[in-house]
N, C-alpha and C positions, 0 to 999 in steps of 0.2 A: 259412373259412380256406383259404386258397391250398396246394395239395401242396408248392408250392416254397420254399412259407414254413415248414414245419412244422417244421425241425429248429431251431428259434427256440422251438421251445415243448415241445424234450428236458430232462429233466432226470435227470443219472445219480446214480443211488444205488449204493449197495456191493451189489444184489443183482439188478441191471440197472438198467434207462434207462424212467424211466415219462414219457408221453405227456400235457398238457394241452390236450386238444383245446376246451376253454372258452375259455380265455385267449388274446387276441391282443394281440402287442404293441404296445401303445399306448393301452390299456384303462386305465379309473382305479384300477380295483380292484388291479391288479398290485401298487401298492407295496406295501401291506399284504401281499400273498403274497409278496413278494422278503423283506422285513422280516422274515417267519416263516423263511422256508427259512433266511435268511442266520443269523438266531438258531438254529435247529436245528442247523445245521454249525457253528456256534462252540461249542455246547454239546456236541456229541459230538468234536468236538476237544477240547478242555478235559475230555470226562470219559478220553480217551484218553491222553493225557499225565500227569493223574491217573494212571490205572492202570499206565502206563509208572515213573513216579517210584515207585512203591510197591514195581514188580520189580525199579528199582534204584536203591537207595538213594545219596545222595552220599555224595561219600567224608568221615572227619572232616577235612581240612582244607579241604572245602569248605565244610563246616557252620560251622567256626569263620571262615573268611571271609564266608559269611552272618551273620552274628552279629556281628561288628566293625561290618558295614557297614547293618546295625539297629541300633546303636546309637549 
């Protein structure tokens, strides 16, 4: 791996920026690891909006809007 190419293979997390010094771009194995990461950030979004909506609830005329438009 090229020094110049490295910041291609940064990946930031919420608790810094980890380094795959394995991986080069253009490797077959990548999708499978893009496919994971990609699911891991859709999953911790989704449990974060979760926990968001739980601190605040809709209002009831939003709930009764949801509900008209369920059924």
């Amino acid at each position: 791996m090229q020094f110049a190419e490295l910041w291609q293979q940064l990946f930031v997390w919420g608790d810094g920026v980890r380094i795959d010094y394995r991986a080069v771009f253009g490797s077959a194995h990548l999708v499978g690891l893009f496919q994971r990461i990609t699911t891991f950030i859709l999953a911790v979004a989704t449990a974060r909006i979760h926990a968001y909506d739980a601190v605040h609830p809709y209002s009831e005329a939003h709930l009764a809007w949801l509900t008209e438009r369920a059924g």
